[in-house]
C-alpha positions as CSV (number, residue, x, y, z in Angstrom):
1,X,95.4,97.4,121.9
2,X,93.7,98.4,118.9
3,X,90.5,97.0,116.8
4,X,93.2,95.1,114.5
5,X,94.3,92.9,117.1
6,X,91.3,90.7,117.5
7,X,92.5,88.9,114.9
8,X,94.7,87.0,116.9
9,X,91.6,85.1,118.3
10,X,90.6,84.6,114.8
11,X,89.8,80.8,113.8
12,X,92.6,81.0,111.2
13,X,96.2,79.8,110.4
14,X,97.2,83.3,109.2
15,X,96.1,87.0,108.7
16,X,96.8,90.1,107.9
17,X,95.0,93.8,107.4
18,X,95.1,97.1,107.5
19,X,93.2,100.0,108.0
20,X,93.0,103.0,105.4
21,X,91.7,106.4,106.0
22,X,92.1,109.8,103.6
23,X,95.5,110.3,104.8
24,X,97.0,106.7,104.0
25,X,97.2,103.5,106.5
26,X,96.3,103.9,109.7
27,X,97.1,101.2,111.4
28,X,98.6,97.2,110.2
29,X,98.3,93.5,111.6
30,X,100.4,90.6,110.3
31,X,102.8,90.2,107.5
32,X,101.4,93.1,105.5
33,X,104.2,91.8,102.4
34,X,103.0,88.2,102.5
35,X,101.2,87.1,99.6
36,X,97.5,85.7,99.8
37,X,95.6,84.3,96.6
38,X,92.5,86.7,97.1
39,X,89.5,84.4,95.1
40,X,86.8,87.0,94.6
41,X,88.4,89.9,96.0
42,X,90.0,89.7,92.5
43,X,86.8,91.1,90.7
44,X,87.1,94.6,92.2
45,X,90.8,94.9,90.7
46,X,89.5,93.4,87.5
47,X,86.4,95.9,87.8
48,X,88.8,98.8,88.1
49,X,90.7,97.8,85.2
50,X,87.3,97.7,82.9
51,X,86.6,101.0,83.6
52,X,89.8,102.6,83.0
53,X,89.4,100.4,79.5
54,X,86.2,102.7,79.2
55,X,87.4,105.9,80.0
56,X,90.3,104.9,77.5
57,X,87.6,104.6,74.9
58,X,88.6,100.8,74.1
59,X,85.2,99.8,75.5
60,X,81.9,101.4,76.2
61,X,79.3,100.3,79.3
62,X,76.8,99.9,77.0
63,X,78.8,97.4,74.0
64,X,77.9,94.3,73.0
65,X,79.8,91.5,75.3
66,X,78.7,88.4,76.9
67,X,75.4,86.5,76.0
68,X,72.7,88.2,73.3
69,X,71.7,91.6,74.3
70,X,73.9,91.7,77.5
71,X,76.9,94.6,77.6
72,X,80.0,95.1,79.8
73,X,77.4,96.8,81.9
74,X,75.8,93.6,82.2
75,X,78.9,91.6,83.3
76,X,80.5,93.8,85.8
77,X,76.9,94.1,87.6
78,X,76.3,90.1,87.8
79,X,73.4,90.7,85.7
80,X,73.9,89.2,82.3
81,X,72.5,86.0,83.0
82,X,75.3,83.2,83.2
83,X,75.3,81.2,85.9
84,X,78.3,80.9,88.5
85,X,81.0,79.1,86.3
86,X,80.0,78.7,82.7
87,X,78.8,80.5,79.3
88,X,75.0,78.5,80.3
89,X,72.7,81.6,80.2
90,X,69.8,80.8,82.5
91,X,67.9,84.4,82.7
92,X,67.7,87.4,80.3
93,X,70.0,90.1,80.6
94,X,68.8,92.5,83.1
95,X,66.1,90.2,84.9
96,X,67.9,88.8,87.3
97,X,71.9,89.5,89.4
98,X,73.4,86.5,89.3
99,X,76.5,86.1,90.8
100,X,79.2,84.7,88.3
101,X,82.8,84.3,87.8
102,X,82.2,83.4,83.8
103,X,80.6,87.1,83.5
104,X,83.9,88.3,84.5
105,X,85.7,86.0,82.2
106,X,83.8,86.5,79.1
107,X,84.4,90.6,80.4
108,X,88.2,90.0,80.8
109,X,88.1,88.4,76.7
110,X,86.1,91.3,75.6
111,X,88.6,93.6,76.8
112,X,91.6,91.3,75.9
113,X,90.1,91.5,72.5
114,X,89.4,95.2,71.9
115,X,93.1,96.2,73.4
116,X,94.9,93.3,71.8
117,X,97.2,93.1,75.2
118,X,96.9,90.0,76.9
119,X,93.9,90.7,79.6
120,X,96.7,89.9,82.5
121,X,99.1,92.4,81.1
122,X,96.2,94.7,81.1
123,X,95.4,94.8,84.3
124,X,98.6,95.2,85.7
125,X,99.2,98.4,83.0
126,X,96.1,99.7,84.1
127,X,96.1,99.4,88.2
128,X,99.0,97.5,89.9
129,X,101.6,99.3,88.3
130,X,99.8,103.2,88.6
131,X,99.4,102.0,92.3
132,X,103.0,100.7,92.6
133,X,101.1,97.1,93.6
134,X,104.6,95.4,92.9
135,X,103.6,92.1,94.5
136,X,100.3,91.4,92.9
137,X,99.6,89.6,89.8
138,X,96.6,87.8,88.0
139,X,97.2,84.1,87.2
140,X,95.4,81.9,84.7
141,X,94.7,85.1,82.8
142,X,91.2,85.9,81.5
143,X,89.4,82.8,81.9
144,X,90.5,83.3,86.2
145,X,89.3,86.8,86.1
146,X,87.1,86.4,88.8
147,X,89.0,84.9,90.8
148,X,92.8,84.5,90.2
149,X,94.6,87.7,91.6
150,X,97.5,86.5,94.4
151,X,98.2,89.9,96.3
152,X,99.2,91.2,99.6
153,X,97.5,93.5,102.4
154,X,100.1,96.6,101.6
155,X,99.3,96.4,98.1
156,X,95.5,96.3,98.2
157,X,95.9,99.3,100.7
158,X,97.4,101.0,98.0
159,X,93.8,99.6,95.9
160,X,92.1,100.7,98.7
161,X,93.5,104.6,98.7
162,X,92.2,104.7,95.1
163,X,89.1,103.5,96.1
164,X,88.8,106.3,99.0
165,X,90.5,108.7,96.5
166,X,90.4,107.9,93.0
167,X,93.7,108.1,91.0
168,X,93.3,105.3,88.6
169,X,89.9,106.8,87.1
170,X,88.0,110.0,87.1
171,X,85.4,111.0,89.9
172,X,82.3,110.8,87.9
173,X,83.7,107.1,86.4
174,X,84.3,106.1,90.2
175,X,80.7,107.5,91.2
176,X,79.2,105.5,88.4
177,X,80.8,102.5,90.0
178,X,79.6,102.6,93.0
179,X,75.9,103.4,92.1
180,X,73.4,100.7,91.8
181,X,73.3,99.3,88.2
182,X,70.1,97.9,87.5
183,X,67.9,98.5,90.0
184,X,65.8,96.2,92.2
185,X,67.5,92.7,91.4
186,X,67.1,90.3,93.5
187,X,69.7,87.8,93.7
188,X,71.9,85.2,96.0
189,X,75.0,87.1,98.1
190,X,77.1,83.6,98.4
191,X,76.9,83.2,101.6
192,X,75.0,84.9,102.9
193,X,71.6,84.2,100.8
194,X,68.8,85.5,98.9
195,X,69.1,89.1,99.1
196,X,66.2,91.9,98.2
197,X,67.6,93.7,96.6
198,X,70.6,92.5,96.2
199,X,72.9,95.7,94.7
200,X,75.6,95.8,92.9
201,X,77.4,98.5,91.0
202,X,80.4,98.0,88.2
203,X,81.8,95.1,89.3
204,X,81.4,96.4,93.7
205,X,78.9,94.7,95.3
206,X,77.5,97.4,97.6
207,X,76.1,97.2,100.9
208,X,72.7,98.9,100.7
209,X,70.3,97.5,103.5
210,X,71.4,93.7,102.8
211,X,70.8,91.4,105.9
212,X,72.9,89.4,106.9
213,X,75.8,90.6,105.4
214,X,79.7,90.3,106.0
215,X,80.4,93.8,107.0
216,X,79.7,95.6,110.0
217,X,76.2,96.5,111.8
218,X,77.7,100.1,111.9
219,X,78.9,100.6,108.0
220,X,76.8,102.7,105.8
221,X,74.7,101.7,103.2
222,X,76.6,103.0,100.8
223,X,80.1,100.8,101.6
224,X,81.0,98.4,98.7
225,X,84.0,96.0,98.3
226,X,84.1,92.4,97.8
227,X,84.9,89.2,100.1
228,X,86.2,86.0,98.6
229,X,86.0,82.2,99.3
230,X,89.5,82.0,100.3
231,X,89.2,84.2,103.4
232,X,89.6,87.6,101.9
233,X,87.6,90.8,101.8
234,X,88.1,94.5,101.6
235,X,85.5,97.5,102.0
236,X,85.2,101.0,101.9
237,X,82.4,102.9,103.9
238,X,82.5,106.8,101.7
239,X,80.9,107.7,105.0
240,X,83.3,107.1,107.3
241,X,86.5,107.7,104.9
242,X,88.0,104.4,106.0
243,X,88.7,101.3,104.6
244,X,89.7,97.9,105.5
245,X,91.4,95.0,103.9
246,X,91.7,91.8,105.8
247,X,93.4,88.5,104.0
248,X,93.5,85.0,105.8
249,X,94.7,81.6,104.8
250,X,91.4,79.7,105.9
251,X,88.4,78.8,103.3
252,X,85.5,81.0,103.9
253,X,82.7,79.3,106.2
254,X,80.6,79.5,108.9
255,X,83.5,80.8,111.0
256,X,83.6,83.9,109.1
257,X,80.0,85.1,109.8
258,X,80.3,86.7,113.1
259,X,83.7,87.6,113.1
260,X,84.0,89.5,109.9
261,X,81.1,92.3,110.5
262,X,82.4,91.9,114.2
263,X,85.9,92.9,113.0
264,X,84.3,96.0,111.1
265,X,82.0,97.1,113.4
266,X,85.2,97.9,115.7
267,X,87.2,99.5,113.2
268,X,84.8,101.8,112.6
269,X,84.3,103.0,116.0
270,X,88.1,103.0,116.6
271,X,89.3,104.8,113.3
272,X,85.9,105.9,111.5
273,X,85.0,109.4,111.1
274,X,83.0,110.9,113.6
């Protein structure tokens, strides 16, 4: 029996994960080939794409995008000010993280618009297809760039080596991602409430000291990853070298709240580095 295998008792129709470590997949549970829409578990493949767009010079962090004096900064750290699903700006850039899938839109049309590639397109030139993510695609373009990647466990363990190991962007652009972009914003987790501070790096929300919180009691402050709405949700802990991506068929909810960090806390003592 391994840590992977508690998901049988899981309050869901289907699931699947995997278990990633600096050496590839460690271990697998489910149909690792089916197909899962992955809501907000999108916004870290969409994340990765924007800063390959930066290290190919078509953007820069600090341009012009989004509301008045916000930046692609500013929209992959849920700090520009929109609320969750529209261009309505209700705080000044850099006040406030506010979680929002328009951010991520209006950053997929900037990037649509400096590469003049169709924003889907892009992403898959610029991660699925380095990563050989053969069954993953975006649909609905850039307006569902927070949300509209369909995707399956053994292709976001591929994601998930590249976040362990970067291949897709250089170290220093990966370390930038995963540090804290504007500092000391407080802000709602969805889900899981107001959190202070609530962290978040280029488009990875990241762990920090944030209570509660859907990963495990045992991952490091330093983990980042994403969960979605749809049941979804991926991390990687730099301190134990592991990673784990879990994708179900059941709306997030109250089920999810104990059984999610649960889940983590046991892959971590099972496969985590010592």
């Amino acid at each position: 029996m391994t840590a992977l295998d508690v998901l049988d008792d899981w309050p869901v129709p289907t699931a699947a994960a995997a278990v990633v470590g600096p050496s590839g997949v460690l271990a697998t549970h489910g149909d690792t080939t089916r197909r899962f829409p992955l809501a907000s578990v999108t916004k870290p493949l969409v994340a990765r794409a924007a800063q390959v767009a930066v290290e190919e010079g078509a953007v820069d962090l600090d341009d012009e995008a989004g509301p008045p004096d916000a930046t692609v900064r500013h929209l992959l750290a849920h700090a520009a000010g929109y609320e969750m699903t529209s261009a309505k700006v209700i705080a000044a850039p850099g006040t406030r993280r506010i979680y929002s899938n328009y951010g991520f839109t209006a950053l997929a049309e900037t990037i649509e618009t400096e590469t003049s590639i169709a924003f889907a397109d892009y992403l898959a030139e610029a991660v699925f297809a380095p990563l050989a993510m053969s069954d993953t695609a975006l649909d609905g373009g850039a307006e569902a760039a927070g949300y509209g990647v369909t995707s399956t466990v053994a292709d976001l363990a591929a994601f998930a080596a590249d976040l362990l190991t970067p291949t897709t962007v250089s170290g220093q652009m990966h370390a930038d991602a995963v540090s804290v972009q504007f500092p000391g914003l407080d802000g709602v987790l969805p889900g899981f409430g107001v959190q202070r501070p609530n962290d978040w790096g280029l488009g990875f929300e990241l762990r920090g000291g944030k209570s509660p919180h859907w990963t495990g009691s045992t991952n490091s402050e330093r983990t980042f990853g994403h969960f979605g709405q749809s049941g979804t949700f991926l991390w990687v802990d730099p301190d134990a070298v592991t990673a784990l991506v879990v994708l179900t068929d059941r709306k997030f909810g109250d089920w999810a709240h104990t059984v999610m960090p649960a889940l983590s806390d046991e892959v971590l003592r099972e496969y985590g580095a010592d």
